[in-house]
C-alpha positions in Angstrom: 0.6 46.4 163.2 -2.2 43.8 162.6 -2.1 41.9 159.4 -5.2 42.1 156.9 -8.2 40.0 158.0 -6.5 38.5 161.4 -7.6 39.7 164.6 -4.0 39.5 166.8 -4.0 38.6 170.4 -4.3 41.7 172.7 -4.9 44.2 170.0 -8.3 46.5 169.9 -8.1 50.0 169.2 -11.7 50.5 171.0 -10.5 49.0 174.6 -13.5 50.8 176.5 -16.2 49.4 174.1 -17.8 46.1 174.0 -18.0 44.8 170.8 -20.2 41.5 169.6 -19.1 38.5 169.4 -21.2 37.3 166.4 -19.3 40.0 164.2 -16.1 37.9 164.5 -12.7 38.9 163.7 -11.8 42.6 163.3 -11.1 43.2 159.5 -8.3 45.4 158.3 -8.0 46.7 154.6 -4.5 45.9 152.4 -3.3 49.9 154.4 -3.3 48.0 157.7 -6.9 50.3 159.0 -9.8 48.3 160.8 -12.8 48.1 158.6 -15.8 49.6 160.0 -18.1 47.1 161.2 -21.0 48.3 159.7 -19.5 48.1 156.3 -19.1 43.7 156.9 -21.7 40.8 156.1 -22.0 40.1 159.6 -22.7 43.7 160.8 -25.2 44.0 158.6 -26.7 41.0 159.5 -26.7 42.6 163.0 -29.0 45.6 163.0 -26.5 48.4 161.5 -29.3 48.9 158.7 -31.0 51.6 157.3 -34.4 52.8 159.3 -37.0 51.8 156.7 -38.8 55.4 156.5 -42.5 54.2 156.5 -45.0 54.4 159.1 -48.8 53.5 157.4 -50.4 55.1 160.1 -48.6 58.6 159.5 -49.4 58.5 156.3 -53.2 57.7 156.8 -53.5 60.3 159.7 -52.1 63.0 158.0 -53.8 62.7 154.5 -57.0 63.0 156.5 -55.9 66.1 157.8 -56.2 67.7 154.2 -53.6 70.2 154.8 -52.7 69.8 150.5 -53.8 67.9 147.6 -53.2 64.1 147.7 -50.8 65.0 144.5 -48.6 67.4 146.8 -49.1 65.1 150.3 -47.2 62.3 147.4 -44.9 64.9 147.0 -44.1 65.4 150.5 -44.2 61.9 151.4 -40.8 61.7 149.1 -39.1 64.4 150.2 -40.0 63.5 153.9 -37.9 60.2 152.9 -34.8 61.9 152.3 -32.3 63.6 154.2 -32.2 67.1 155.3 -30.3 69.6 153.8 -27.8 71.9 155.6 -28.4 75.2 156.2 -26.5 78.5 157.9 -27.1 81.9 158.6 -24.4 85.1 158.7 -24.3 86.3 162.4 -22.7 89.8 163.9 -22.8 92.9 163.5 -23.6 94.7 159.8 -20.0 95.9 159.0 -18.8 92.2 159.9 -21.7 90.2 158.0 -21.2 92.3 154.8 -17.3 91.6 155.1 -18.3 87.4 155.3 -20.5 87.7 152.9 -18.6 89.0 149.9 -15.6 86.5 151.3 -18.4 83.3 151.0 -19.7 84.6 147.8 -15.9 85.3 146.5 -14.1 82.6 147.4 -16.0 79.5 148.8 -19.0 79.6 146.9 -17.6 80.9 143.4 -14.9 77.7 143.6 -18.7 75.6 144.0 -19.7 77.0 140.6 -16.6 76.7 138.8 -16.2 73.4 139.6 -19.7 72.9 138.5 -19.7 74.8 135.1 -16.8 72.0 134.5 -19.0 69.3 134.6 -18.4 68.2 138.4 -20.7 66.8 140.8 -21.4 69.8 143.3 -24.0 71.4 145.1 -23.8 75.8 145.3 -25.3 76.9 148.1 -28.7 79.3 147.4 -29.6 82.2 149.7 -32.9 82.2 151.1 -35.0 85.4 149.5 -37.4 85.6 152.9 -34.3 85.7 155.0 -33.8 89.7 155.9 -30.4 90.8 153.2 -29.9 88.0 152.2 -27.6 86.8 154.6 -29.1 82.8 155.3 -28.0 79.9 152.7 -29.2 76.3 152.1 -27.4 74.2 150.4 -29.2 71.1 149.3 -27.0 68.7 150.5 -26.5 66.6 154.1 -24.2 67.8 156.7 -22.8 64.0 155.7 -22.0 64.7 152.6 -20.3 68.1 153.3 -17.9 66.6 155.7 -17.3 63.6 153.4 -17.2 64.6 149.6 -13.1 66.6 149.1 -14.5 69.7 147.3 -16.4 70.6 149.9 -13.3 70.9 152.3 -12.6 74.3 152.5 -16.5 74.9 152.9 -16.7 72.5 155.4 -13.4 74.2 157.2 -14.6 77.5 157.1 -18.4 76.6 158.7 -16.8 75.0 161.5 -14.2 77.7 162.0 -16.7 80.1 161.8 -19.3 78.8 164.0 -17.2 78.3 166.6 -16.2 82.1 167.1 -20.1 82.9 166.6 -20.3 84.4 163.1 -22.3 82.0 161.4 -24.9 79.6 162.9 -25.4 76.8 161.5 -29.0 76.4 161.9 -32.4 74.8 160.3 -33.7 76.8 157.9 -37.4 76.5 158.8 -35.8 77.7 162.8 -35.0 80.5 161.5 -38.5 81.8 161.1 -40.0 82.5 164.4 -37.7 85.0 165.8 -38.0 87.1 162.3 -41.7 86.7 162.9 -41.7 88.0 166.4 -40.1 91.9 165.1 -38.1 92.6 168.7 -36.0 95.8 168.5 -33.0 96.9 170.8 -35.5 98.5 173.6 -38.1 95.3 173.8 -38.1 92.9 177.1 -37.9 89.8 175.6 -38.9 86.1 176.8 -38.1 82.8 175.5 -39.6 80.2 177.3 -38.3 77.6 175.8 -35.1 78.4 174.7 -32.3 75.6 174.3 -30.4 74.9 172.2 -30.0 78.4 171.5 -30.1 79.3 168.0 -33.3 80.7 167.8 -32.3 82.9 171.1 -28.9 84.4 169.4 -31.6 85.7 167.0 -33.4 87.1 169.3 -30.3 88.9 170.9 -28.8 89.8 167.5 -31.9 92.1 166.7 -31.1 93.6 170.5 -28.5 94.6 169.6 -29.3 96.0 166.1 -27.9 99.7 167.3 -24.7 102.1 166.4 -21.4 101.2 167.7 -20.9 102.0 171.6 -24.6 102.0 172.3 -26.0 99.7 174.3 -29.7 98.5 174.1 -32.2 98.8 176.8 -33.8 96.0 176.4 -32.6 92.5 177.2 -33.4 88.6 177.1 -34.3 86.2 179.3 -34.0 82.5 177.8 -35.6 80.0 180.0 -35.2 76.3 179.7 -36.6 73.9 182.2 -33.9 71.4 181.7 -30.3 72.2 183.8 -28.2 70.8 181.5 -29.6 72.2 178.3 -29.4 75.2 180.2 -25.3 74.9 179.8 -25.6 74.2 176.2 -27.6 77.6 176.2 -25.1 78.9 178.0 -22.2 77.9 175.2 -24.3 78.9 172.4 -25.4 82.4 173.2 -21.4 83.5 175.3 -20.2 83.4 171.6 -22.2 86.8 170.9 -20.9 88.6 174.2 -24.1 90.1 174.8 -24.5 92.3 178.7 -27.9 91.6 177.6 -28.8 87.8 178.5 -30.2 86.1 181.4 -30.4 82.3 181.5 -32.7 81.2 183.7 -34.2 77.1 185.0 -37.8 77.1 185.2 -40.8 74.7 184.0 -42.3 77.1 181.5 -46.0 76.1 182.4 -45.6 77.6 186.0 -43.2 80.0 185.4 -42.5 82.8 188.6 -43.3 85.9 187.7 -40.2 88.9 187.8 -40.0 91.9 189.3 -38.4 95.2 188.9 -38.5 98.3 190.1 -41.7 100.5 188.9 -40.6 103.8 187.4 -43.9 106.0 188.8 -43.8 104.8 192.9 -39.7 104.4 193.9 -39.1 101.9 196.0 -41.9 99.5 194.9 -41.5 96.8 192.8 -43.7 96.3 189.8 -44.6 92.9 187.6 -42.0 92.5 184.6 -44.1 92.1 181.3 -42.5 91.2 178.3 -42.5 92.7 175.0 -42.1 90.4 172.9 -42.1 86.2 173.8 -41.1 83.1 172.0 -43.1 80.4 172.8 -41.4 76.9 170.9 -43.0 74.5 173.4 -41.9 70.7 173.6 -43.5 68.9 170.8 -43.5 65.3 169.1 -41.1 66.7 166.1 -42.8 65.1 163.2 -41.2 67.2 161.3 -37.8 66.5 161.7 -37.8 63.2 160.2 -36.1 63.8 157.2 -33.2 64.8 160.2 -34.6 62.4 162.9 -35.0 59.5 160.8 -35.3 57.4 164.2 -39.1 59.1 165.2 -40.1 56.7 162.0 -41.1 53.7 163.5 -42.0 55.3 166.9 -44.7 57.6 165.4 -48.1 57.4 166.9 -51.2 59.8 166.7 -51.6 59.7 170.4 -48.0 60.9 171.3 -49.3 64.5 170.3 -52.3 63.7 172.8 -49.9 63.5 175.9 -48.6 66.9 174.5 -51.6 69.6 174.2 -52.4 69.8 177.5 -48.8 71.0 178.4 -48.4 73.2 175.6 -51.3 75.1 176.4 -50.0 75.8 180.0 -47.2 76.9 178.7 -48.9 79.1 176.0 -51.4 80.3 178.4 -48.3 81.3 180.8 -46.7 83.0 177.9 -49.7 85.5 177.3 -49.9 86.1 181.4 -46.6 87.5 181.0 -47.1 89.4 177.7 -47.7 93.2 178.0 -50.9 94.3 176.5 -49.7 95.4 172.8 -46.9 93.1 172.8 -46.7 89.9 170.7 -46.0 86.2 171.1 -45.2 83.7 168.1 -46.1 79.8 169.2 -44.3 77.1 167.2 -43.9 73.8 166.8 -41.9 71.1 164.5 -44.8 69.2 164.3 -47.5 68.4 161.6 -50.3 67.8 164.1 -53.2 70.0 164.5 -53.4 69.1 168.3 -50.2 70.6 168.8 -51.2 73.4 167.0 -54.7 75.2 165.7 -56.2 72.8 168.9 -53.9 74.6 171.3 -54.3 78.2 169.7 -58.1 77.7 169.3 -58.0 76.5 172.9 -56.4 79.4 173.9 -58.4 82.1 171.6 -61.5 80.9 173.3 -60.4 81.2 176.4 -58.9 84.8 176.0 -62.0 85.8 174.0 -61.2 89.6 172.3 -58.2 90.1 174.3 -55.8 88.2 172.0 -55.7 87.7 168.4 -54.1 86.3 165.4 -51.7 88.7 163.4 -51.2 87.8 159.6 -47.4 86.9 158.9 -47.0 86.7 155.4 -46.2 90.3 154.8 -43.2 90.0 156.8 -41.5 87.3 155.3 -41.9 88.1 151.5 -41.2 84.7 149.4 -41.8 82.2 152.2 -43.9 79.2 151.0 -46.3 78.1 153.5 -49.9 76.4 153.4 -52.3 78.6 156.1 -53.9 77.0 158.9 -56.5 74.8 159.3 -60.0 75.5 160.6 -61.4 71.7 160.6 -59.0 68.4 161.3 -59.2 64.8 162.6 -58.1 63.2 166.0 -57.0 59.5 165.9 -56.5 57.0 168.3 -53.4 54.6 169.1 -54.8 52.3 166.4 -55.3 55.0 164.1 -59.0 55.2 164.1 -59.4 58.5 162.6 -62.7 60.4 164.6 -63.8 63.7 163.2 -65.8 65.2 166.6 -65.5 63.9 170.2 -69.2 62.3 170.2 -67.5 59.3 167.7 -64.5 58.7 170.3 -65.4 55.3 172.2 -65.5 56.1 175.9 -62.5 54.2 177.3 -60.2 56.6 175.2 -62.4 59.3 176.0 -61.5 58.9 179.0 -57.5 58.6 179.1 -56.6 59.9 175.7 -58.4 61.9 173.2 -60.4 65.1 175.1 -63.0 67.4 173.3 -60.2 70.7 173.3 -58.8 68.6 171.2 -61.2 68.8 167.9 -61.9 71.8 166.1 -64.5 74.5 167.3 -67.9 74.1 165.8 -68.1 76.3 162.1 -69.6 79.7 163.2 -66.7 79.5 166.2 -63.6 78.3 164.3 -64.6 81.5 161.4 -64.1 84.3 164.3 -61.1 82.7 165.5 -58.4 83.6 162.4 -57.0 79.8 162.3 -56.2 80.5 158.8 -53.5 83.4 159.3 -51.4 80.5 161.1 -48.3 78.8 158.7 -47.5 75.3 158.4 -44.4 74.9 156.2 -44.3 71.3 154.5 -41.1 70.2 153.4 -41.5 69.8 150.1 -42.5 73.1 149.2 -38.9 74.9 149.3 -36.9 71.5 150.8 -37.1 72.3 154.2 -38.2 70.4 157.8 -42.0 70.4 158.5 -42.8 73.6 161.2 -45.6 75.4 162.4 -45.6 78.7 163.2 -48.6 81.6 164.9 -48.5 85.2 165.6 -50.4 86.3 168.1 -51.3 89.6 169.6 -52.3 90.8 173.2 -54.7 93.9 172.3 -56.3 93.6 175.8 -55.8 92.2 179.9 -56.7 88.3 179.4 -60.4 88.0 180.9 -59.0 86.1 184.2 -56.2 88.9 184.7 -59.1 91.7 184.1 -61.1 90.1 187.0 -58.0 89.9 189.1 -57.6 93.6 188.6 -61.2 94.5 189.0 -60.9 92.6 192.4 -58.4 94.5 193.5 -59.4 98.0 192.8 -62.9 97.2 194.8 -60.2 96.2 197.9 -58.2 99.1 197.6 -55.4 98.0 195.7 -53.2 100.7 196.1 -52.6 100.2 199.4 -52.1 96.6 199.5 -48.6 94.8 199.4 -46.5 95.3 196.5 -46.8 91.3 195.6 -50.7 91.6 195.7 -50.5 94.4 193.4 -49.4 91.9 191.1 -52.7 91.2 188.1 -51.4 87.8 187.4 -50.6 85.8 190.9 -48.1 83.1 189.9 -49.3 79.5 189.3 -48.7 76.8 191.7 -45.3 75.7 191.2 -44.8 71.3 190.8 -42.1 69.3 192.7 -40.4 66.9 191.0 -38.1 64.2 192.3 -34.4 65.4 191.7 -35.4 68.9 190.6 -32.9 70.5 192.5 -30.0 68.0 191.7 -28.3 70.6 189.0 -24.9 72.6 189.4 -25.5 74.8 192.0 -24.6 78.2 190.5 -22.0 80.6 192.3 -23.9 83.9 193.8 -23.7 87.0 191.6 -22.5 90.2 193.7 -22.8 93.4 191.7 -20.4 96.2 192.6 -21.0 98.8 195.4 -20.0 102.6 195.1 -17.2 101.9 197.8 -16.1 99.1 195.7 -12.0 99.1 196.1 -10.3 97.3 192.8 -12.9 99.7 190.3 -11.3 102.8 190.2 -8.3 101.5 189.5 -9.7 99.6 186.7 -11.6 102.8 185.7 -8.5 105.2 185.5 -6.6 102.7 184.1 -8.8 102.4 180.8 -10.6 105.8 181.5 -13.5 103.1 181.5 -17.2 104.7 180.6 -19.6 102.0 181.9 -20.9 102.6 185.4 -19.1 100.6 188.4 -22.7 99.3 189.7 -23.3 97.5 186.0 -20.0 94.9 186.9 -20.2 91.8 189.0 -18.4 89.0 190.0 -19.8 85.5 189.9 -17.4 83.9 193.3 -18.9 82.4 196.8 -15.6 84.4 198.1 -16.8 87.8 197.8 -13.5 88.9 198.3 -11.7 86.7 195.0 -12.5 89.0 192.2 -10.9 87.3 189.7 -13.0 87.5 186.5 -15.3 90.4 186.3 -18.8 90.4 183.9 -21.0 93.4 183.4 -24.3 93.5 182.1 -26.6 96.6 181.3 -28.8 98.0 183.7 -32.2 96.2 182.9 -30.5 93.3 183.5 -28.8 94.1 187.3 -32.9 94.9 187.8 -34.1 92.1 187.1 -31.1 90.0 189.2 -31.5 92.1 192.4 -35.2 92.1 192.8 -35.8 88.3 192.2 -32.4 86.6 194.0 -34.3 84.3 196.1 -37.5 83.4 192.8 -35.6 82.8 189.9 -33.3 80.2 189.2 -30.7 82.0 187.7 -27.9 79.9 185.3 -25.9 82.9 184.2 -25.5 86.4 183.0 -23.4 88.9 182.0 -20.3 89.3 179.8 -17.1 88.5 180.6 -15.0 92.1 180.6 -12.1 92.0 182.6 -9.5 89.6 184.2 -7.0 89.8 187.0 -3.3 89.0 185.3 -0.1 88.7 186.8 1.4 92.4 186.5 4.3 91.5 184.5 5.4 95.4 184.9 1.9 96.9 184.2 0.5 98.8 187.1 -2.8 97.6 186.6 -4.0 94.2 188.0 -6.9 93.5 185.2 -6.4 92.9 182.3 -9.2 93.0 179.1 -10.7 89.9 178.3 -11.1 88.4 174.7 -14.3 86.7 175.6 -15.7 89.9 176.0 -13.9 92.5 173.8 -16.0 93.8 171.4 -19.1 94.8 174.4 -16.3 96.1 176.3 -13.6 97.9 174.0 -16.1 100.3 172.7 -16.3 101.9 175.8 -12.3 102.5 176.9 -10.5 105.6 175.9 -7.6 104.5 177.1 -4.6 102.0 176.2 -6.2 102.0 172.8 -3.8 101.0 169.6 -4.6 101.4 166.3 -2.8 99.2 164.0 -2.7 100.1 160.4 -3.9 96.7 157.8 -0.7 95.5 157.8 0.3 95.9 161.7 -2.7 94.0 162.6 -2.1 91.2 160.3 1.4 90.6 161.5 -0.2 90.7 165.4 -2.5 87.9 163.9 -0.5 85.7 162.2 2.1 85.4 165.0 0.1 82.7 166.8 3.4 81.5 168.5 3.3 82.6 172.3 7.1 81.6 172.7 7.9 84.2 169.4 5.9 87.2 169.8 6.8 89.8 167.5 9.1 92.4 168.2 8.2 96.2 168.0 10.9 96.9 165.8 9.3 95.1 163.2 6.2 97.0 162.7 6.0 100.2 160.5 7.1 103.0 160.9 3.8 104.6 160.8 2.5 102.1 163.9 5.8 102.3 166.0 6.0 105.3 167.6 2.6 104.7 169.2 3.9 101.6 170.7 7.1 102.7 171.6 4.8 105.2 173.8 2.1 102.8 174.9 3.3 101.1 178.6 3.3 97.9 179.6 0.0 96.3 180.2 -3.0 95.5 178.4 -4.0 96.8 175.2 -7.3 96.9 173.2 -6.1 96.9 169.3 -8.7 98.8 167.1 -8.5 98.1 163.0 -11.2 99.9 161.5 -11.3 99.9 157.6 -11.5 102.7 155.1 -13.7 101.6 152.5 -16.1 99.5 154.3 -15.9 101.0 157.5 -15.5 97.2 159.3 -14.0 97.6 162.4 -11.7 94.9 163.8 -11.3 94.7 168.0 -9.4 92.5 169.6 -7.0 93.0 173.2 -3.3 91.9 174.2 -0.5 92.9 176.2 2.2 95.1 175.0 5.4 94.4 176.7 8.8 96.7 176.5 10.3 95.3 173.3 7.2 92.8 171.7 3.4 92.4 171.3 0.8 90.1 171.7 -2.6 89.2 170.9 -5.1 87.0 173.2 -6.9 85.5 170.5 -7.8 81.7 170.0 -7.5 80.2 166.6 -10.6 80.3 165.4 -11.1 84.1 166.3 -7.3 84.6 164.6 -8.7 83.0 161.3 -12.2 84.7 161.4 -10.5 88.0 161.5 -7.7 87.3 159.0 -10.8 86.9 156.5 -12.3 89.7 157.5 -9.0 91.7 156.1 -8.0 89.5 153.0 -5.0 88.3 154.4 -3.6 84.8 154.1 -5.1 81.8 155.9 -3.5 78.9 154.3 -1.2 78.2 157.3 -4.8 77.4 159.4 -6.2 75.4 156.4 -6.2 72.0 156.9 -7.3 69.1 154.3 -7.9 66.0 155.9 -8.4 64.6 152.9 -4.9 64.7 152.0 -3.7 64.2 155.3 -5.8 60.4 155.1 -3.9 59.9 152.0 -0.4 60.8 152.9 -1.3 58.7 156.1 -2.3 55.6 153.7 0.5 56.0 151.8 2.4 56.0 154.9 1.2 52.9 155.7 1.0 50.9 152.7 5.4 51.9 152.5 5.4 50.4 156.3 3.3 47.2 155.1 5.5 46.2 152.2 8.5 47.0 153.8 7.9 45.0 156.7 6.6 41.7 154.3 9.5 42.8 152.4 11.5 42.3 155.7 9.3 38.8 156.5 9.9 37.6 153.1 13.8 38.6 153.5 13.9 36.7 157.3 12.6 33.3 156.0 15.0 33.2 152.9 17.3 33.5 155.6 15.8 31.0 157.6 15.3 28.6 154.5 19.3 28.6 153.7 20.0 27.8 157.3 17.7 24.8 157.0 19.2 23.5 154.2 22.8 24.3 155.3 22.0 22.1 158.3 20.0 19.2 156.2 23.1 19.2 154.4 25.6 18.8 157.5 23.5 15.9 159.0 23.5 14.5 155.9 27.7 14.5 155.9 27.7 13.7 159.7 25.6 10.4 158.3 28.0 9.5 155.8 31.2 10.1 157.6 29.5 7.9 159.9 
């Protein structure tokens, strides 16, 4: 153990890291534990400093823009300067979120407000009033000081627990908005365009799936990305919700292909998918999330939004090719900057003329503070030289930068076009991030799809190829270096009617779904190990478009082959996919009274399953009768009418459950039952560890000191015989 302040010869706890020179020897406090770097004279000296939030020219474009009083832009400016809060929303379904909620409100939030009344320093979360039943909270301090400050612990615990089995998300509050906007319900075809990270899409699939128990929607999602790897991060995010009802997909937004499914009046043509509902959050500059980006600071520029507009428009403009006529598409942005936003939507009004307007939001989001749109604004240049119509803009950055669909239509113009029904959301007006949000309708075909169509009625449409039926040809699709250098995916192979290992799987479970809904996901046809299903919109949409759309992933994980382990069934349920699946097997279904459940739960022990003998008497005979194999457990309360799904095996004399921890705790929640033994305070864990080592510290100087009294006495006792040996001499 190295000694306080001395850097020892061969010791660094960060072996793989190269550390500066200039910040000398590695410092340890009086418990033996290296002091952070940053935290020294010399590191500071160094660069680990604060990012000074000030850029004069943000300041100077933006209070030109007149979007508020100079009193409330001062008010802004402050709040902009500090950090963001942290924010959450209560995922599943109904029965589940009301269960979470009384448990937050009971338990985590009312120890907040007790320790408060007392005089402490804490922060109570507040729910948001716009959020639909009240089932999103902010709580107006940093995700920092959550995980750092000890009363927040158990908060802290249960967010992280939580989140990761998917019941809460833990989610901006001002990203929240634009799915809420958009109003999809279960039977809508819904695109998101840009859709990773993912939270806005679980929103999106949540109000899918807004339906009774056992139903499942007819409508689906597809969430695009054009970035492969985000696409896996998608991927994470949205398997947490077990949805049949997702298709991730790889695609630049702006020249997206179009889909095809089959069309319900001619059989065996395929027809253009058109989308219900879309999300279109394009790529932006994020101005506003400094107060979480503190880094975009110094970097900000008025022409970085100016590289921007022309690519949001393309992919706006794709969005509204692919919109039916009478569905709706939101546009957002977490930007300030009008040419990211009323530029691009008063681009694309003018283009679309009648065929697409702006839909007022404010009446669906009652208690949302916003300021409305603009209808007049300013461009700037790199220097900030503010220029209020395109005529003013000096001709050299006429010609590489600033571009006349970037000001503001002329009076009479911008009056027709609704700007003002748009919502920019400043963050000082409820403590948010800085966002931008539109609504906009599709009332008619967009005047380049009518002439399309009109085209191809005079040349006989109906007889002409099914692609050339198509109103909206796809747009020319760009080659990039290394576009094609991502995981390539397995091949999906849906089920045929001869398919051999389904009715055993169907007897087995007297199984409801359809064998042609399940797939497998294996270059080896023949290696059906994990099995998925989705619903039936989705197997369209993946047979008809195998060789056009980039397909990441799809479908929900259902069943799994197991070794048999004296079940005469080969598959086995899967947890990742219990609660699509379980609603829809009659068969090797138990149902565990409160108490049976918990015991299931708690024994998390795979070496010490519990034995049926030790269940009630009530729940016993119905195991003692169940054989061996895999078993869906069904809790289902009384009072609330929660139901609690979750699979396992049942063996000849014990039990188990296939849950992971984090799905264990969420349900033992759910039913009141003790969690203390997956609590875990790392706050008390750092100070038995301190403690731990202060003890070793003194008791090894207490050792040291001990070794060189020792070695003292045996210098003396040998001064003292060379002194005899001397005088004997």
């Amino acid at each position: 153990m190295p000694q306080p302040g001395i850097r020892q010869k061969g010791y660094n706890r960060h072996k793989n890291k190269k550390r500066d020179r200039r910040l000398g020897n590695v410092k340890f406090d009086e418990n033996g534990k290296q002091i952070d770097d940053r935290d020294t004279n010399a590191g500071r000296n160094l660069g680990f400093k604060d990012i000074v939030r000030v850029n004069p020219m943000f300041e100077k474009f933006y209070r030109a823009q007149k979007f508020c009083s100079d009193e409330e832009f001062d008010q802004m400016m402050e709040v902009l300067k500090t950090d963001l809060p942290a924010s959450f929303r209560i995922t599943g379904t109904r029965s589940h979120a009301a269960a979470l909620l009384k448990i937050i409100e009971g338990q985590y939030f009312q120890e907040l407000t007790e320790f408060l009344a007392k005089g402490g320093n804490v922060v109570v979360p507040k729910v948001l009033p716009w959020y639909p039943d009240q089932l999103a909270y902010q709580l107006n301090a940093t995700r920092k000081d959550i995980r750092r400050e000890e009363i927040y612990f158990k908060l802290h615990n249960f967010l992280v627990a939580e989140t990761d089995c998917g019941s809460i998300s833990r989610q901006e509050t001002v990203s929240m908005i634009p799915p809420l906007v958009l109003g999809v319900e279960p039977h809508h075809k819904v695109l998101d365009m840009c859709a990773a990270p993912g939270s806005k899409t679980t929103q999106l699939m949540e109000a899918i799936h807004e339906l009774p128990e056992g139903e499942l929607p007819t409508g689906f999602v597809v969430a695009n990305d054009s970035d492969n790897a985000r696409c896996y991060m998608l991927t994470h995010q949205v398997k947490r919700l077990q949805s049949p009802c997702i298709l991730i997909t790889n695609h630049d937004a702006a020249c997206m292909p179009n889909i095809y499914i089959p069309d319900p009046d001619r059989p065996g043509k395929n027809t253009t998918l058109k989308f219900d509902r879309i999300l279109c959050d394009v790529p932006c500059t994020g101005d506003g999330t400094l107060r979480k980006n503190a880094d975009i600071w110094p970097k900000w520029n008025p022409v970085n939004s100016v590289n921007l507009h022309g690519v949001q428009y393309r992919i706006a403009k794709r969005g509204l090719e692919m919109l039916a006529v009478g569905g709706r598409m939101v546009y957002s942005t977490c930007s300030f900057n009008p040419i990211e936003d009323e530029a691009v939507l008063a681009r694309l009004l003018q283009d679309t003329g009648s065929s697409v307007r702006l839909v007022e939001i404010k009446d669906k989001l009652p208690g949302l503070k916003y300021s409305p749109g603009l209808t007049t604004w300013q461009c700037a240049s790199k220097q900030c030289e503010i220029y209020s119509k395109f005529e003013d803009v000096p001709e050299m950055i006429a010609k590489v930068q600033i571009r006349p669909s970037m000001f503001p239509p002329p009076p009479e113009i911008a009056k027709t076009l609704g700007l003002e029904k748009c919502a920019r959301l400043l963050p000082h007006q409820q403590n948010t991030g800085g966002f931008f949000v539109a609504l906009l309708e599709k009332v008619a075909l967009c005047p380049w799809e009518s002439v399309r169509k009109a085209n191809k009625d005079v040349e006989g449409g109906e007889d002409t190829d099914e692609k050339e039926e198509t109103p909206d040809p796809e747009p020319p699709q760009k080659k990039f270096k290394g576009q094609n250098r991502g995981f390539r995916e397995d091949p999906i192979f849906y089920f045929e009617e001869n398919e051999e290992v389904f009715p055993e799987i169907q007897k087995y479970f007297d199984l409801t779904l359809p064998g042609n809904l399940f797939l497998t996901r294996c270059r080896d046809e023949t290696k059906k190990k994990n099995l998925y299903f989705t619903t039936e919109g989705v197997r369209q949409v993946v047979e008809n478009n195998r060789e056009k759309v980039r397909l990441i992933n799809t479908g929900v994980k259902a069943f799994v082959r197991a070794d048999n382990k004296g079940s005469t069934c080969e598959y086995r349920i899967a947890q990742e996919g219990a609660l699509a699946t379980i609603p829809f097997i009659r068969s090797r279904v138990l149902r565990p009274g409160k108490e049976d459940l918990i015991r299931i739960l708690q024994s998390s022990e795979i070496q010490r399953p519990p034995e049926i003998r030790h269940f009630t008497e009530a729940f016993r005979p119905e195991l003692e009768a169940m054989e061996t194999g895999s078993v869906a457990y069904v809790y289902k309360d009384p009072e609330t009418g929660m139901s609690v799904e979750i699979v396992g095996w049942k063996g000849k004399e014990t039990v188990r459950a296939y849950v992971p921890k984090n799905e264990r705790l969420h349900y033992l929640r759910l039913m009141g039952a003790d969690t203390t033994m997956f609590e875990v305070n790392k706050f008390e864990e750092k100070k038995e560890k301190d403690k731990e080592r202060k003890e070793a510290r003194e008791n090894r100087d207490d050792a040291n000191g001990d070794s060189n009294e020792v070695m003292e006495d045996r210098n003396e006792d040998a001064q003292l015989t060379g002194e005899n040996v001397d005088q004997i001499q």
